[in-house]
C-alpha positions in Angstrom: 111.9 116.4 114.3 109.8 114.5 112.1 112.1 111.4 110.6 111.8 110.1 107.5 111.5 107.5 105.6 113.3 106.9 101.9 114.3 104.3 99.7 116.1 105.7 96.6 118.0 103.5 93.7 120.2 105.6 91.7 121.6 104.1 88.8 125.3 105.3 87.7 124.5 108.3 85.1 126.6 106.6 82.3 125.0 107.3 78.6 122.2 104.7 77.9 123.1 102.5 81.5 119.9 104.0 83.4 118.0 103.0 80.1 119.1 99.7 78.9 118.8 98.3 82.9 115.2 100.1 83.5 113.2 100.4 80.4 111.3 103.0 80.4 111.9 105.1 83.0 110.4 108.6 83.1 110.8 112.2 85.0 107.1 112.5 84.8 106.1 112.0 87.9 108.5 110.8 91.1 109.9 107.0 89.8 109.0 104.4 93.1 110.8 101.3 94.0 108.6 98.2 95.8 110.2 96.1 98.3 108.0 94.0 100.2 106.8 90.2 101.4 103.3 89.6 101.7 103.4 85.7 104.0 99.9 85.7 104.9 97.7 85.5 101.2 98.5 85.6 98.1 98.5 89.3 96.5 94.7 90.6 95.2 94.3 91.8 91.7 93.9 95.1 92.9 97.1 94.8 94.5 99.0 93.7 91.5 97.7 96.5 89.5 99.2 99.0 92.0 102.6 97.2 92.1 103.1 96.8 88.0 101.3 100.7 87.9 103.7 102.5 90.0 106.9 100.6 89.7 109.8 99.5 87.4 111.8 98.2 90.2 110.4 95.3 92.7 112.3 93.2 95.4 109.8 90.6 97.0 111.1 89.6 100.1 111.4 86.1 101.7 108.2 84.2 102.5 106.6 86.2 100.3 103.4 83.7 99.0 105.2 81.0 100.9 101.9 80.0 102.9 99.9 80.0 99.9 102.2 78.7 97.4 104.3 76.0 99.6 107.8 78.1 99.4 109.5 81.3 98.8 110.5 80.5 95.3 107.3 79.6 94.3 105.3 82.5 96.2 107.8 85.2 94.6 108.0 83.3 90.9 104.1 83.4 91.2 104.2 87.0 91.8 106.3 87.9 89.1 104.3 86.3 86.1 101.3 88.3 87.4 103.2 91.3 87.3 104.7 90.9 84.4 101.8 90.1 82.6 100.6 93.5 83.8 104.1 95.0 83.2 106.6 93.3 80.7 109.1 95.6 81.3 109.4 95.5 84.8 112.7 94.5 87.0 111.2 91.9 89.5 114.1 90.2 92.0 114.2 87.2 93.7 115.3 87.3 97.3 118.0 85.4 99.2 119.4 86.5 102.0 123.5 86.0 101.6 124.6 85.5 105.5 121.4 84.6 107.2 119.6 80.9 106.7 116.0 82.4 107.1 113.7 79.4 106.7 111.0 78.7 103.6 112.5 78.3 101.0 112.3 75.2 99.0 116.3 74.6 98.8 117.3 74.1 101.9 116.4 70.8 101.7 119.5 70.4 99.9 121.8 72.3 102.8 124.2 70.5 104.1 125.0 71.2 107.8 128.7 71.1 107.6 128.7 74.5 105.6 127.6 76.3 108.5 129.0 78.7 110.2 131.3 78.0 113.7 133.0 80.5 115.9 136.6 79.8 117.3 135.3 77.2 120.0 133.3 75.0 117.6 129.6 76.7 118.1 127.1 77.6 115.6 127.2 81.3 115.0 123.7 82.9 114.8 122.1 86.0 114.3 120.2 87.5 116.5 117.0 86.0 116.1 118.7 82.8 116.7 118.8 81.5 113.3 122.1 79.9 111.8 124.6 81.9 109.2 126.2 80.0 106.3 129.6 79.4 106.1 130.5 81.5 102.7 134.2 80.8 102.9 133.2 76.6 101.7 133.3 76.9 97.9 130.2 74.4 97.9 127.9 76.6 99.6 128.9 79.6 97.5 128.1 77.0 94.6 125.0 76.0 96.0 123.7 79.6 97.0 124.6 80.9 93.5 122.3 78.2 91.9 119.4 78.4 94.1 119.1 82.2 92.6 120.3 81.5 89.2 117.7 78.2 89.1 114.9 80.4 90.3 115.4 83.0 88.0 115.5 80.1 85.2 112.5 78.9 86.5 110.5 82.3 86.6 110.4 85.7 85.1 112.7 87.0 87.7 115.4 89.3 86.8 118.0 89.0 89.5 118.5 88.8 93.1 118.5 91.7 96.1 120.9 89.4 98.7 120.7 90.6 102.1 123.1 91.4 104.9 126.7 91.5 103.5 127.8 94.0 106.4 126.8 91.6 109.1 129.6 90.0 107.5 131.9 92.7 107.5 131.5 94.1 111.1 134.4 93.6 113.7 131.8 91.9 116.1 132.1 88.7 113.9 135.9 88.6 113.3 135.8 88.7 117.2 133.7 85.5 117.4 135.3 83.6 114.1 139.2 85.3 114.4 140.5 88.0 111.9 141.9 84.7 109.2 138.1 82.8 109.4 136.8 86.4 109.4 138.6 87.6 106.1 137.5 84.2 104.6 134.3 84.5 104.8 134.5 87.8 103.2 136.5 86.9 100.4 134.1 84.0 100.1 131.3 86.4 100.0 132.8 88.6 97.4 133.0 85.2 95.2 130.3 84.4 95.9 128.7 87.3 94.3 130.7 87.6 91.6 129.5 83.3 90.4 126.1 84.2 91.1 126.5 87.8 88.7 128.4 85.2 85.9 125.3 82.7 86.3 122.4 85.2 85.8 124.1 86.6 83.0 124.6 90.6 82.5 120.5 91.3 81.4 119.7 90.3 85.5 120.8 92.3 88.5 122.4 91.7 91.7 121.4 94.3 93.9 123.4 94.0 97.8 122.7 95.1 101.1 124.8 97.5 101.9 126.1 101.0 103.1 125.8 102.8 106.1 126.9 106.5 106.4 130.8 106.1 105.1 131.3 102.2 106.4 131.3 99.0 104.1 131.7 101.2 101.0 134.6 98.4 99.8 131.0 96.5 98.0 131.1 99.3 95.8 134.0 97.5 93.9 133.4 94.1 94.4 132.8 92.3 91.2 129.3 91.6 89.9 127.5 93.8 91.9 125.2 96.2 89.9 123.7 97.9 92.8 124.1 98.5 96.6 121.2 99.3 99.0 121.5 102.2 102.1 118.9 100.7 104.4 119.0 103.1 107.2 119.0 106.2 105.5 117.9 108.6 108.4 117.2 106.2 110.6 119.0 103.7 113.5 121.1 106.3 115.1 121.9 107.4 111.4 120.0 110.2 111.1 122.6 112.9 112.2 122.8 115.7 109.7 126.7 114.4 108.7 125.5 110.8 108.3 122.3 111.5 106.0 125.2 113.8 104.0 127.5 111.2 104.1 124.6 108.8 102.5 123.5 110.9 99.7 127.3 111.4 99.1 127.5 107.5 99.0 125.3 107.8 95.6 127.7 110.1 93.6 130.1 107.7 94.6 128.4 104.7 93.4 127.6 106.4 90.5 131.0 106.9 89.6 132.0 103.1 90.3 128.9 102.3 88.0 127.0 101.7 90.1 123.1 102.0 91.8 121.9 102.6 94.6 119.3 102.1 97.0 118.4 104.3 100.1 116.0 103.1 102.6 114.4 104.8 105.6 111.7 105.2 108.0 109.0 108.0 109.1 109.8 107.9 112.4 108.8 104.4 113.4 109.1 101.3 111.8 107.9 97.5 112.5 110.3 96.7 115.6 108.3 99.6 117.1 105.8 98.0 119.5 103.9 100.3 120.5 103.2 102.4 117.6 102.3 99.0 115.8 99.3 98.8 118.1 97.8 102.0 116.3 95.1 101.6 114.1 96.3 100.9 110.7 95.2 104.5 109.3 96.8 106.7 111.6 100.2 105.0 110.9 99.7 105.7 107.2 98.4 109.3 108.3 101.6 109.7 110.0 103.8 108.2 107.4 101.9 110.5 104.8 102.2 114.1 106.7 106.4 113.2 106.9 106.9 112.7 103.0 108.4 116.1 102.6 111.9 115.5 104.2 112.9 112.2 102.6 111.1 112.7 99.3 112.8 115.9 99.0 116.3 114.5 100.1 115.9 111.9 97.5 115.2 114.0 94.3 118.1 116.2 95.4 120.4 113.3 95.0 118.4 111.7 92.1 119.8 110.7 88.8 118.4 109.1 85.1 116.7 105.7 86.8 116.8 107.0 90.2 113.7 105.2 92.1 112.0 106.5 95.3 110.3 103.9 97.9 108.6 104.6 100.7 107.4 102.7 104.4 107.6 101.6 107.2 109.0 97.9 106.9 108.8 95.1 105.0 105.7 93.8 104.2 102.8 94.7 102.7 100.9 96.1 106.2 103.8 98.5 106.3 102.3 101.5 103.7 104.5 99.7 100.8 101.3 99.2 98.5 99.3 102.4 99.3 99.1 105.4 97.6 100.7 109.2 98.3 99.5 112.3 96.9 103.3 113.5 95.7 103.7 110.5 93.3 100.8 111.5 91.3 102.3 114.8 90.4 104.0 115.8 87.4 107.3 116.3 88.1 109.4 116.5 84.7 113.6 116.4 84.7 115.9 118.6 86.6 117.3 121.3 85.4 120.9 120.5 86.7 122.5 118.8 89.5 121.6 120.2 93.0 123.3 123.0 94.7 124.9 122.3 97.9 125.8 125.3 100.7 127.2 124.0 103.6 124.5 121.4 104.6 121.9 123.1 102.5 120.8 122.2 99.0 118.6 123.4 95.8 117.3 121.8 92.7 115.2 122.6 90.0 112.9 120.5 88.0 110.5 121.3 85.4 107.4 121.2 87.7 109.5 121.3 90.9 111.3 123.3 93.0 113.4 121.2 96.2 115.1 122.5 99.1 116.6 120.9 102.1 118.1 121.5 105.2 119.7 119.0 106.8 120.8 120.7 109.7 117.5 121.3 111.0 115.7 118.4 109.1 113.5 120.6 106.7 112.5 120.4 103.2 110.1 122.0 100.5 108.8 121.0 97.7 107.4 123.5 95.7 105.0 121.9 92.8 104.2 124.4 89.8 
């Protein structure tokens, strides 16, 4: 099988939602999303001009510009005047990861060490990279986190935030190492979090979440102030059975019908954490990544709606295919006729200059371009 890679944000098809939150947005050709960190330099020109070109929708991740601008505020706030010189009506979001203290960023200078977070015997709980989680259940901290986003977006032409790893949160590991009362704290904490941060930014600015998984953690879809919830491992990290990618792109028409997006993220078949296959030459991983398009592309415009975006890598950061180019997205691909037709684990749709089928039994797709 050849895996695949997608990142899809479907916005809820509710009359003039799609179009007030992404001005702009067009069946022409396939709509992409961009969701990346670049930490070594800053961004080139050319670089930019791909970015504001091809998307409406960008999520710069943390210690993006940090080593050239001093911080991850000012690297991503940087970032987004460029591109919105370039592209006025783009979405541009700030990131700030919800459970995880990931370093460089300018704030945590004001972080207080009693808000974080300790396990039943008094230790520091960490991820697995050995770096501290916040304790979201302290109504400082969630007042602190909410206005380190809201004051960078004041401070920049950002237009929300994409915070990161609310199921880390929500996984029966932790309530094993905090107790099921400190676990459902921090959860509710997290949901009020949220919600203060949503009432700070103001309804023009998303928050966008991270997120489903097949059918768990689909309780964010009703939390208040989210506007959109990602699916990072679409098809990927023993999720890429034919009942879990269904289960997925079922996960959209229910979002949809809470109001709200969503965005699906995958992989061709490697991704960063992948030693070996890092150690190829930079063109054969983008060869690779380029001959598996079909599947995922063709998975995401089965599900797509009215602002449904479509990204496309291998990780995070801007040596992972994010800012290069693929034939398929310079095609003209005009609306769909009607929603897709489903048979079993089969499925058909029809666009003006498109005909899609998938199979996700066996893991194959067409795309038929006329």
């Amino acid at each position: 099988m050849k895996r695949l890679i997608i990142c899809l944000i479907v916005l809820a098809a509710q009359p003039g939602w799609a179009a007030d939150v992404f001005p702009g947005f067009s069946w022409d050709r396939v709509p992409l999303n961009i969701h990346f960190g670049k930490r070594t330099t800053d961004l080139t020109d050319a670089e930019i001009d791909f970015i504001a070109s091809n998307s409406h929708l960008i999520a710069l991740e943390k210690g993006h510009g940090a080593a050239v601008h001093g911080s991850t505020e000012a690297g991503i706030i940087d970032t987004a005047r460029r591109i919105k010189r370039r592209a006025p009506d783009a979405k541009v979001l700030f990131y700030f990861n919800a459970f995880i203290n990931w370093p460089g960023y300018d704030a945590f200078k004001t972080y207080r060490a009693e808000w974080t977070l300790r396990d039943t015997a008094g230790q520091v709980v960490t991820h697995p990279s050995g770096t501290p989680r916040p304790d979201p259940s302290i109504p400082e901290f969630r007042d602190w986190w909410s206005e380190v986003v809201a004051a960078a977006n004041r401070a920049g032409p950002l237009d929300g935030v994409f915070a990161d790893a609310l199921p880390q949160a929500l996984t029966p590991a932790l309530a094993k190492q905090l107790g099921a009362p400190k676990a459902r704290a921090v959860v509710t904490g997290l949901r009020d979090m949220l919600a203060l941060t949503k009432r700070k930014l103001g309804p023009g600015r998303l928050v966008l979440v991270n997120g489903l998984r097949t059918t768990d953690f689909r309780e964010l879809l009703d939390w208040e102030g989210i506007d959109g919830v990602m699916i990072e491992h679409f098809g990927a990290f023993k999720t890429d059975a034919p009942a879990d990618i269904k289960a997925d792109l079922d996960s959209i028409a229910l979002a949809a019908a809470k109001g709200k997006f969503v965005v699906v993220k995958g992989w061709p078949g490697f991704n960063w954490l992948d030693h070996d296959m890092m150690k190829r030459p930079y063109a054969e991983l983008l060869e690779l990544a380029r001959e598996r398009i079909t599947f995922p592309l063709a998975c995401f415009l089965i599900a797509a709606q009215p602002g449904s975006h479509f990204c496309y890598s291998w990780g995070y950061t801007d040596r992972h295919g994010m800012l290069d180019a693929y034939p398929e997205f310079g095609r003209t691909l005009g609306p769909p006729d009607t929603d897709a037709v489903w048979e079993g684990l089969t499925a058909t749709r029809q666009f003006e200059h498109a005909s899609v089928w998938i199979d996700l039994a066996t893991k194959q797709a067409r795309i038929e371009w006329h």
